[in-house]
C-alpha positions as CSV (number, residue, x, y, z in Angstrom):
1,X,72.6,8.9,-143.8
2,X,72.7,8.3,-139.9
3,X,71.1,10.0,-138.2
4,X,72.9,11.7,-135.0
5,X,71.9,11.1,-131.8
6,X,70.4,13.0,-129.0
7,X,73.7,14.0,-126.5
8,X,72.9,13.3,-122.9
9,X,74.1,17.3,-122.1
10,X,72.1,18.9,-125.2
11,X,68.9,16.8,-123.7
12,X,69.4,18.6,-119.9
13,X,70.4,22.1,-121.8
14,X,67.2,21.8,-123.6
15,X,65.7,21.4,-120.3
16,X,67.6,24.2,-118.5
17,X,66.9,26.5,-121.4
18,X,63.1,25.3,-120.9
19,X,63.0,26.2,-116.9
20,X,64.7,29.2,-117.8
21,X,62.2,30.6,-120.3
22,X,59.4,29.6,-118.2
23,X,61.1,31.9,-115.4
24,X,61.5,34.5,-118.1
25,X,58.2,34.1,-118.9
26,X,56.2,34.6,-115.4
27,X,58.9,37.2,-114.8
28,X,57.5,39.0,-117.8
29,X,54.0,38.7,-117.0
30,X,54.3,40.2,-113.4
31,X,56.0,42.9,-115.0
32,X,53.5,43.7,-117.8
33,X,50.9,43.1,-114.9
34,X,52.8,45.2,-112.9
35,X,53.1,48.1,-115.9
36,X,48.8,47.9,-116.6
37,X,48.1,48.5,-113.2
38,X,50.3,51.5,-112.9
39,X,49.2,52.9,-115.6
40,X,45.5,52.4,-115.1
41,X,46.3,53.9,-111.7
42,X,47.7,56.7,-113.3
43,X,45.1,57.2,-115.2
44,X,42.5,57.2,-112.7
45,X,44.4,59.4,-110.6
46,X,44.9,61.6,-113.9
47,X,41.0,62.2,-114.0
48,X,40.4,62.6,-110.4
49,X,42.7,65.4,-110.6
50,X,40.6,66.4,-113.7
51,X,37.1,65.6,-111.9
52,X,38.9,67.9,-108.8
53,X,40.2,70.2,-110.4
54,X,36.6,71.3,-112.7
55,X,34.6,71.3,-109.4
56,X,37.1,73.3,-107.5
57,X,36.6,75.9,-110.4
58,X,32.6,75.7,-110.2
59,X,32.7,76.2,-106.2
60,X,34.9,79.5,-107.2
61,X,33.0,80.9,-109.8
62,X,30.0,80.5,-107.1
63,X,32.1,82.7,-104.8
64,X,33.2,85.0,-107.3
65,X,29.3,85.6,-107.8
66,X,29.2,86.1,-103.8
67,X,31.6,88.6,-103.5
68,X,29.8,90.5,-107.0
69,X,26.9,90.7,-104.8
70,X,28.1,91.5,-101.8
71,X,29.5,94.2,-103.7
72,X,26.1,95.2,-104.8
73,X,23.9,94.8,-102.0
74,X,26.5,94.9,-98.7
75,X,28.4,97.1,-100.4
76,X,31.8,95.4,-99.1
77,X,34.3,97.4,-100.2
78,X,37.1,94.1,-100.0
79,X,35.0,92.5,-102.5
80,X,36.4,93.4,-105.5
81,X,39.8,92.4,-103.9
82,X,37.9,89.0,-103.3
83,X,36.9,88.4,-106.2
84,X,40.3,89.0,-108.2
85,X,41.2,87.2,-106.0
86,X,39.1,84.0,-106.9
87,X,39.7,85.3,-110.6
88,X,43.3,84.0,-110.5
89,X,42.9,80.8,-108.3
90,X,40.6,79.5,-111.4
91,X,42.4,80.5,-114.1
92,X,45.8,78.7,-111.5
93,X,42.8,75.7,-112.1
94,X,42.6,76.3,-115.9
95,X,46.3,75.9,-116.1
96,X,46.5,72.6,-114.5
97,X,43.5,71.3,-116.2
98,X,44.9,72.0,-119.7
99,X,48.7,70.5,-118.4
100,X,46.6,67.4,-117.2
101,X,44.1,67.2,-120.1
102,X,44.7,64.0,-122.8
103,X,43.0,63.5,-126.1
104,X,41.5,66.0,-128.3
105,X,38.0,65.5,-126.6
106,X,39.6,66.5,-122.9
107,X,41.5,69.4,-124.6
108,X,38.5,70.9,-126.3
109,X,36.0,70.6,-122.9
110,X,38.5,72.4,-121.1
111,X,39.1,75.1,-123.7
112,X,35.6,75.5,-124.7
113,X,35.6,76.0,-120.2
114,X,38.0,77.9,-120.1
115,X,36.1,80.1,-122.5
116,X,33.1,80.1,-121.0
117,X,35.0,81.4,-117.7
118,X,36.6,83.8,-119.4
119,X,33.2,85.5,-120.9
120,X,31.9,85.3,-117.3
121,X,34.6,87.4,-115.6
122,X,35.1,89.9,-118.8
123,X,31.1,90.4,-118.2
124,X,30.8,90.6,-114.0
125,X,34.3,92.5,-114.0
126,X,32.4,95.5,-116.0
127,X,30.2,95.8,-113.1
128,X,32.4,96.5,-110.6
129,X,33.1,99.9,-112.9
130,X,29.3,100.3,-112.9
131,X,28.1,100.3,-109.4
132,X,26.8,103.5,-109.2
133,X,25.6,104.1,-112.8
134,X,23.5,101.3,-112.5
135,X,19.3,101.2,-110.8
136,X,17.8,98.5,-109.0
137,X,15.9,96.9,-111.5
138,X,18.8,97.1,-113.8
139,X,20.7,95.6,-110.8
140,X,18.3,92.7,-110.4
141,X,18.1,92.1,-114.4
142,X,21.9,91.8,-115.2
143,X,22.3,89.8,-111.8
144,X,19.5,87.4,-111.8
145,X,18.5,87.2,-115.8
146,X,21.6,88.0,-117.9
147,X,24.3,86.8,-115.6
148,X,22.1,83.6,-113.6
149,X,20.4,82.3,-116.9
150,X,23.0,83.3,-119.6
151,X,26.3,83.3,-119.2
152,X,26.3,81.0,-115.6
153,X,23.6,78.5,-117.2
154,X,26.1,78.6,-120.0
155,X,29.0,77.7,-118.0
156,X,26.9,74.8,-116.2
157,X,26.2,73.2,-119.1
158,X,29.9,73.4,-120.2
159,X,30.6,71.8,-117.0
160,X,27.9,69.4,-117.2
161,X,29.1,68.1,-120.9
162,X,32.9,68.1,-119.4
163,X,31.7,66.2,-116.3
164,X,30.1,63.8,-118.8
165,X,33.4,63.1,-120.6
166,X,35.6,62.4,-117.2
167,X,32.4,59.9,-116.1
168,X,33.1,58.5,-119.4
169,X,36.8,58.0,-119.7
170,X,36.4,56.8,-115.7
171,X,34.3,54.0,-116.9
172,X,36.3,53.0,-119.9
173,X,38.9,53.1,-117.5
174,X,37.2,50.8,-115.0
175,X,36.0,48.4,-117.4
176,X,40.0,48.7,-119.1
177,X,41.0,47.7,-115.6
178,X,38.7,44.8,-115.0
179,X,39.5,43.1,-118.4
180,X,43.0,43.5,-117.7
181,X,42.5,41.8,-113.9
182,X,40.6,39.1,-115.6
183,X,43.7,38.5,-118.5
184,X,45.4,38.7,-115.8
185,X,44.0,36.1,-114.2
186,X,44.5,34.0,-117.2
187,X,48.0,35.3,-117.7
188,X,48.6,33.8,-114.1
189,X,47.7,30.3,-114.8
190,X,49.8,30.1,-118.1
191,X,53.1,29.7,-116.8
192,X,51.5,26.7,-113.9
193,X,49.6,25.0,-117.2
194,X,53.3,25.1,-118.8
195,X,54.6,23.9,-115.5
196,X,52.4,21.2,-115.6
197,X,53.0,20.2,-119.2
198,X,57.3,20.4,-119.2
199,X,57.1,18.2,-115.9
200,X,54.5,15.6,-117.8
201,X,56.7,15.8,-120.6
202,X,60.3,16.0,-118.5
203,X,58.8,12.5,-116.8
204,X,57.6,11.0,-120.1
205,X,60.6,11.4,-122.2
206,X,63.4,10.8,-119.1
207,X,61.4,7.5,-119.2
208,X,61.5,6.9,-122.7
209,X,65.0,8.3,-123.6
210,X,66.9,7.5,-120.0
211,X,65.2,4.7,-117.7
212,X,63.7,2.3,-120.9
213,X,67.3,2.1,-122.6
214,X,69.4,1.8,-119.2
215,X,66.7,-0.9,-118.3
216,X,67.4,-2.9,-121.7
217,X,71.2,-2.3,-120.8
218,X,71.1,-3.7,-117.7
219,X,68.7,-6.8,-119.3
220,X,71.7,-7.1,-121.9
221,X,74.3,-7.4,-119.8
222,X,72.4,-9.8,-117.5
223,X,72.3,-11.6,-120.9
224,X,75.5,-11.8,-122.0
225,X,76.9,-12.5,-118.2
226,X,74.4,-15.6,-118.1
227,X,76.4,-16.7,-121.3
228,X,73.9,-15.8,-124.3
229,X,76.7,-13.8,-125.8
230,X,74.7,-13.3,-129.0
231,X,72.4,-10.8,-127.0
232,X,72.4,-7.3,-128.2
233,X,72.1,-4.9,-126.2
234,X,70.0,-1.5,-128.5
235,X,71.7,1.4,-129.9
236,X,68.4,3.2,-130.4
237,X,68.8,5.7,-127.3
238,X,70.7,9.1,-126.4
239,X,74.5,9.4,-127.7
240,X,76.3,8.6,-124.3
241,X,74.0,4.8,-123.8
242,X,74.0,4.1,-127.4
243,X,78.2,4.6,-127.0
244,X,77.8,2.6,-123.4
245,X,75.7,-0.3,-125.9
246,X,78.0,-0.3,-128.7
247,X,81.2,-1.1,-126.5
248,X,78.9,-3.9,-124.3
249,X,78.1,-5.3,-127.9
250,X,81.8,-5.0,-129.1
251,X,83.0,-6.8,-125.6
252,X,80.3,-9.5,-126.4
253,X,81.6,-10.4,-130.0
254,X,85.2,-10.2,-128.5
255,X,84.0,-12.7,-126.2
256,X,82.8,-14.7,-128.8
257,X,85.7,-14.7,-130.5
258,X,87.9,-15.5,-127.5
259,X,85.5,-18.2,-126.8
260,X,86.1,-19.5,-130.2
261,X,89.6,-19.2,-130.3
262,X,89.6,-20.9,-126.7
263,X,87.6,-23.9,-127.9
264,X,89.8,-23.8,-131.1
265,X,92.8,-23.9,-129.0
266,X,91.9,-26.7,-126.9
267,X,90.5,-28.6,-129.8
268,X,93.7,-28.3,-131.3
269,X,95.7,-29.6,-127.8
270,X,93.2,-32.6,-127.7
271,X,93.9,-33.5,-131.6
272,X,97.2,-32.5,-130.8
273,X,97.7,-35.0,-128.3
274,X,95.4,-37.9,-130.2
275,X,96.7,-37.2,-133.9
276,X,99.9,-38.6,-133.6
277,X,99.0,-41.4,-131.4
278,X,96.4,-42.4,-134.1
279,X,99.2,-41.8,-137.4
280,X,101.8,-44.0,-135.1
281,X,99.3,-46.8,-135.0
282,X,97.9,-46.4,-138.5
283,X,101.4,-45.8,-140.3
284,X,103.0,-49.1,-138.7
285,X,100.5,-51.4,-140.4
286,X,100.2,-49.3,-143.7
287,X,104.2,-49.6,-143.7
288,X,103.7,-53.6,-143.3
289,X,100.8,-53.6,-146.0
290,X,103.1,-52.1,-148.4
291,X,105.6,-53.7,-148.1
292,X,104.1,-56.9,-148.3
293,X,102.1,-56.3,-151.0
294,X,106.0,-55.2,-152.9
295,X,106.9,-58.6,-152.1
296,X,104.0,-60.5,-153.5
297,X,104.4,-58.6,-156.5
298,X,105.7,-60.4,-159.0
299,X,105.5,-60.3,-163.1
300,X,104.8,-64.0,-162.6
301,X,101.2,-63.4,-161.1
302,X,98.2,-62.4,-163.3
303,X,97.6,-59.6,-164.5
304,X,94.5,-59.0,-162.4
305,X,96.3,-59.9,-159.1
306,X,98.8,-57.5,-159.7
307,X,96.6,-54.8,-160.6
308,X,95.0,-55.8,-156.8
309,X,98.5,-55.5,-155.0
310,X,99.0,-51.8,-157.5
311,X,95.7,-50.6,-156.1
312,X,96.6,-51.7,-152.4
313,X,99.7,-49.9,-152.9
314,X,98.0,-46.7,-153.9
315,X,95.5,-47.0,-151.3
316,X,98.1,-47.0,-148.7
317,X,99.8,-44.3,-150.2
318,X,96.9,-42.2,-150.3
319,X,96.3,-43.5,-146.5
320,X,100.0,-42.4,-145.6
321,X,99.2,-38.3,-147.5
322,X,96.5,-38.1,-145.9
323,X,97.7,-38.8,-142.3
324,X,101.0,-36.3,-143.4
325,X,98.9,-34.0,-144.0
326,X,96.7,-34.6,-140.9
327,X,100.2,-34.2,-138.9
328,X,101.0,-31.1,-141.1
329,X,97.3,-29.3,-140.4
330,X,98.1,-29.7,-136.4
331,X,101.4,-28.1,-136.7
332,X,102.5,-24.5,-138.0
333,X,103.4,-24.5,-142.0
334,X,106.8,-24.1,-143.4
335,X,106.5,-24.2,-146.8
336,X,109.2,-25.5,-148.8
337,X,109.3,-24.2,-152.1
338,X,110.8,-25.6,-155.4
339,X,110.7,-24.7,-158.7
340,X,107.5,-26.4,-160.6
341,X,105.0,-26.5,-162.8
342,X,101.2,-26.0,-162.1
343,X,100.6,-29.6,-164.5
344,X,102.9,-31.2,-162.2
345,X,101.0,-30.5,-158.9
346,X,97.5,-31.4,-160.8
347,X,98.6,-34.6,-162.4
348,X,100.0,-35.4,-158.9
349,X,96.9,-35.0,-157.2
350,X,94.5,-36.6,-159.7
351,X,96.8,-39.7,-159.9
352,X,95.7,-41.5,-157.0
353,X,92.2,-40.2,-157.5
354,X,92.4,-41.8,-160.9
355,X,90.1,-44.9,-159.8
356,X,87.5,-43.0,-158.3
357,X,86.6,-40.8,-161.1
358,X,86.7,-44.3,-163.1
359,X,84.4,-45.7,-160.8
360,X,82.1,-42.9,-161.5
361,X,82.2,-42.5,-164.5
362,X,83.2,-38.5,-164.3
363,X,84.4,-36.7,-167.5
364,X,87.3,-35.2,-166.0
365,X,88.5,-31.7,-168.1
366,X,91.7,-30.4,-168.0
367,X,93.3,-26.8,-169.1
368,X,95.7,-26.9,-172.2
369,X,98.6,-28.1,-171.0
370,X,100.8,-28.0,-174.4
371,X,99.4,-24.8,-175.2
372,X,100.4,-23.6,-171.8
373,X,104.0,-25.3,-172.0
374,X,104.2,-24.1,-175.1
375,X,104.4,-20.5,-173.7
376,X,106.2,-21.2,-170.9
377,X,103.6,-20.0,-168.4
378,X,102.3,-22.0,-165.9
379,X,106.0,-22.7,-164.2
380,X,106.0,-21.4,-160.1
381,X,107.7,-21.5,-157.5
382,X,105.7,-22.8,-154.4
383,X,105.1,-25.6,-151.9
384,X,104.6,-28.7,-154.2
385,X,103.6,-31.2,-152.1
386,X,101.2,-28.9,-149.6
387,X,99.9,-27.8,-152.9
388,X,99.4,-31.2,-154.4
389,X,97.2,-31.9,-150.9
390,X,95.2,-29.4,-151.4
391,X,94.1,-30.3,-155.0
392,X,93.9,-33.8,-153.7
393,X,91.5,-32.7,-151.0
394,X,89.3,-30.4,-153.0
395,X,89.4,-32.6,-156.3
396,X,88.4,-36.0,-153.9
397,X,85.3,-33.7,-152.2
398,X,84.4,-33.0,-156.0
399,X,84.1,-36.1,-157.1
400,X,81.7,-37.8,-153.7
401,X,79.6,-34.4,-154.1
402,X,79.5,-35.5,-158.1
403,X,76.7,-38.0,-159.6
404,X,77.7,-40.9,-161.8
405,X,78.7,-39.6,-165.4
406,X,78.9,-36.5,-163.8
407,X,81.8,-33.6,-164.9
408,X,84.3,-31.8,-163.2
409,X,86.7,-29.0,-164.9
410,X,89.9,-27.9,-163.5
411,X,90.8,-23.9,-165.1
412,X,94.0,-22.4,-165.0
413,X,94.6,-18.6,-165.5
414,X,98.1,-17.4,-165.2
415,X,98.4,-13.6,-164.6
416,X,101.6,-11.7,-164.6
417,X,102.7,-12.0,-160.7
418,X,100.3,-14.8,-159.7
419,X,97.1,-17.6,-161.2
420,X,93.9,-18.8,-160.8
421,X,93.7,-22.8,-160.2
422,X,89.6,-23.7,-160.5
423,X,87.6,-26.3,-160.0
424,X,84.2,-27.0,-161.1
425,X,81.8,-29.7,-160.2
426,X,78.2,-29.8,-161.1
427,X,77.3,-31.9,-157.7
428,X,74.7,-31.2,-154.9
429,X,76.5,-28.2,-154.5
430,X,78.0,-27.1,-150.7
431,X,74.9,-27.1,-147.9
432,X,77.4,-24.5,-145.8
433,X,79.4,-21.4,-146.0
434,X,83.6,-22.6,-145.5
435,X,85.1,-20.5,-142.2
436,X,89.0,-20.0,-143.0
437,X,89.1,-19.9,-138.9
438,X,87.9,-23.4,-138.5
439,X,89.6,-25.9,-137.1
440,X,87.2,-28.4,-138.7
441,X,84.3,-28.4,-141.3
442,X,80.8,-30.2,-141.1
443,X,81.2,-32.9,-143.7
444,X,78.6,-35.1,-145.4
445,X,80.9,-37.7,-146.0
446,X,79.9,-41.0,-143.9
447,X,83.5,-41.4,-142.2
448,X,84.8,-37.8,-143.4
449,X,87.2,-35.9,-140.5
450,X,85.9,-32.7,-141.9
451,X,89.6,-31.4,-141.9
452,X,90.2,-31.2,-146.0
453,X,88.5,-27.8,-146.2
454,X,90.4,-25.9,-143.0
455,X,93.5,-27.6,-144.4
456,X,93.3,-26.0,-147.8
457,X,92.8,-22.7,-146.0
458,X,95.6,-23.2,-143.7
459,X,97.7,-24.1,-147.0
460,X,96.7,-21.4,-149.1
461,X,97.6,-18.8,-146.3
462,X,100.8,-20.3,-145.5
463,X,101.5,-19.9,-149.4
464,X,100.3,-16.1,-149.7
465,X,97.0,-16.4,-151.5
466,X,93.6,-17.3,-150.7
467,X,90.7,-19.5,-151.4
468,X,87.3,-19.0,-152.5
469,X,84.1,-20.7,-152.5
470,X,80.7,-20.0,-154.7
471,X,77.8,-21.9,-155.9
472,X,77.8,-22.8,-159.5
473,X,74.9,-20.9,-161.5
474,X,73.9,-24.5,-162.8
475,X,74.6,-26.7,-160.0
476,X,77.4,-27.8,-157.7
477,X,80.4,-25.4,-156.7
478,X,83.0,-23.4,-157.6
479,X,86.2,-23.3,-155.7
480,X,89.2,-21.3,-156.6
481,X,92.4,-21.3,-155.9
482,X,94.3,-17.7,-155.6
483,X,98.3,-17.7,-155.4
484,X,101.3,-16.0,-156.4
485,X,103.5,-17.5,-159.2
486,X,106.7,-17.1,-156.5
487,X,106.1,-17.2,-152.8
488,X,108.3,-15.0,-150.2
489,X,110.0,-17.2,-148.0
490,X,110.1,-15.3,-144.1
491,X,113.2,-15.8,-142.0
């Protein structure tokens, strides 16, 4: 299968769609930058407002203790007011730590707090109730031993082991936000690494796929304008420059052919304007060599003389065909067709061939003729003397491409509308490959015209068939002769 090409528009698409992702792509990292900086912000600011909010509640549970012994020892009557008061500002602090708190670590430090709060004002609130029921060394033991080293010590350490857990999350947090600065950083020089790369590659393949195939374009057509018409230009590129290639390559073989047709033409005009010149001045003394070997002809004279003046005759017969059908090659056809036989126009040819394939000695084998008459089948209706010139032609190049005692075998094969007329020879075989567009073939002949071969073509066309050309399996060549058994005349 072929494979399709690359389109010009899918190639800058590709392209497009490549700039665009890359957009897409730094777009998308700024944002996800963006979206880990806000939330690691939010985080720290999250347990800063945790880290606030604990030591807010340890400064008021130190005033609450102030106003319990000013209470005591001042005996400030506004200090149980106070330290209500304070009482609902840190549980206000409770309820903000446990809306703020994350994680089951942060939850549980704040309850287990919260609790220890709690057991501190359910134990100092009792003393406001016992003021006066209550002795100075009582005082001083609840105050500085029960309430200093238990519960408050109690409540230190809570804070302490809460403290601890915000100082850790604070420095996972900071060392979160410094990997995610240095991926960042990394993140960052992606999308210019891929920048880089799609321009190396944009520059690479433009050159490759664009700028290499124009430049052998433009080298092609400098080629074919300096007249090396053979010149290719290459396919092997994107679908719009291989199209552009094809029709430079198709203009170039048109060229050729018009150049052929124009030397053909004006080959044809020079032999047009020499050929009849030449047959006026070679038929005048053929006519006066006849004629006056018809009068020295007499059944007086020897039998070997006359035999002579017969094969001058013959000879100048054969001279006179073949300068008809020189005239007849120069001009268009118009066959004249007559009711025949295919025996006819093959005895007609060979006749004055007869002396040649004597003088070589070459067995000569015929089809069946009585076998054929018999059945009535090899009757046609064609050009009989074009015919019987092409036979002559093809027959006479047999026998100088045959050795002496060599063979040549003329087939027949009649088929229901038209028949195959063969002939065989087991010569040197053809050195080249007939053109039915020729005006002339190369010849080995000494003094050949080269004209036989493009007049059997010519012939054969004229007549509605065709001829063929192949190389015999054991030597020499095999030409045959394709027709229909009636021609159609044209008005």
């Amino acid at each position: 299968m072929t494979k399709k090409k690359t389109s010009l528009k899918d190639l800058l698409l590709v392209h497009e769609l490549a700039f665009i992702l890359l957009i897409l792509l730094v777009a998308s990292m700024g944002a996800i930058s963006i979206h880990l900086q806000n939330k690691s912000s939010q985080e720290s600011t999250r347990i800063s407002s945790i880290v606030q909010e604990v030591q807010q509640t340890r400064g008021d549970l130190y005033r609450q203790m102030k106003e319990l012994f000013d209470a005591y020892f001042l005996k400030d009557i506004e200090a149980r007011d106070e330290y209500n008061n304070f009482t609902r500002i840190v549980e206000a602090h409770f309820t903000q730590l446990h809306k703020i708190a994350e994680g089951e670590a942060e939850k549980t430090a704040i309850n287990d707090l919260h609790a220890g709060y709690k057991a501190f004002v359910a134990e100092t609130s009792s003393l406001f109730d016992k003021q006066s029921d209550i002795s100075g060394e009582e005082l001083k033991k609840i105050l500085n031993t029960d309430l200093e080293a238990g519960l408050f010590h109690r409540y230190e350490k809570l804070l302490a082991h809460t403290e601890k857990l915000l100082n850790e999350k604070q420095a996972e947090l900071d060392h979160k936000i410094e990997d995610s600065k240095r991926k960042a950083n990394y993140l960052l020089f992606t999308p210019l690494i891929l920048a880089v790369l799609l321009l190396i590659f944009s520059r690479i393949f433009l050159k490759r796929a664009i700028v290499k195939p124009i430049e052998d374009v433009l080298k092609a057509t400098a080629e074919i304008s300096a007249g090396n018409l053979n010149h290719k230009a290459p396919e092997e590129s994107i679908a719009e420059l291989a199209s552009l290639s094809r029709a430079i390559n198709d203009m170039a073989e048109q060229l050729i052919i018009s150049q052929e047709s124009l030397v053909r033409t004006e080959k044809q005009a020079a032999q047009g304007l020499l050929v009849p010149m030449l047959a006026h001045n070679i038929r005048n003394p053929l006519a006066s060599i006849r004629a006056t070997a018809q009068v020295l002809d007499d059944p007086a004279l020897d039998k070997e003389t006359r035999e002579s003046l017969k094969d001058i005759i013959n000879t100048v017969d054969r001279l006179e065909r073949w300068t008809g059908a020189l005239l007849a090659y120069l001009h268009p056809l118009k066959p004249q067709p007559v009711m025949t036989s295919v025996k006819e126009i093959v005895e007609g040819a060979l006749q004055p061939l007869q002396q040649k394939l004597d003088a070589k000695s070459i067995k000569l084998i015929l089809p069946n003729w009585s076998a054929l008459r018999a059945a009535a089948n090899d009757r046609i209706f064609t050009d009989q003397h074009l015919l019987e010139q092409v036979v002559y032609n093809l027959v006479l190049n047999a026998i100088d491409a045959s050795n002496k005692l060599g063979q040549i075998e003329i087939t027949l094969n009649m088929h229901s509308n038209s028949f195959d007329l063969g002939i065989i020879d087991n010569g040197t075989g053809m050195p080249f490959t007939p053109d039915p567009s020729a005006i002339s073939a190369p010849t080995t002949k000494r003094f050949g015209t080269g004209i036989g071969i493009p007049f059997a073509f010519k012939v054969c066309d004229a007549l509605g068939g065709s001829l063929q050309f192949a190389n015999n399996a054991t030597g020499g060549t095999i030409i045959t002769i394709i027709l229909p058994k009636i021609i159609e005349l044209n008005d």
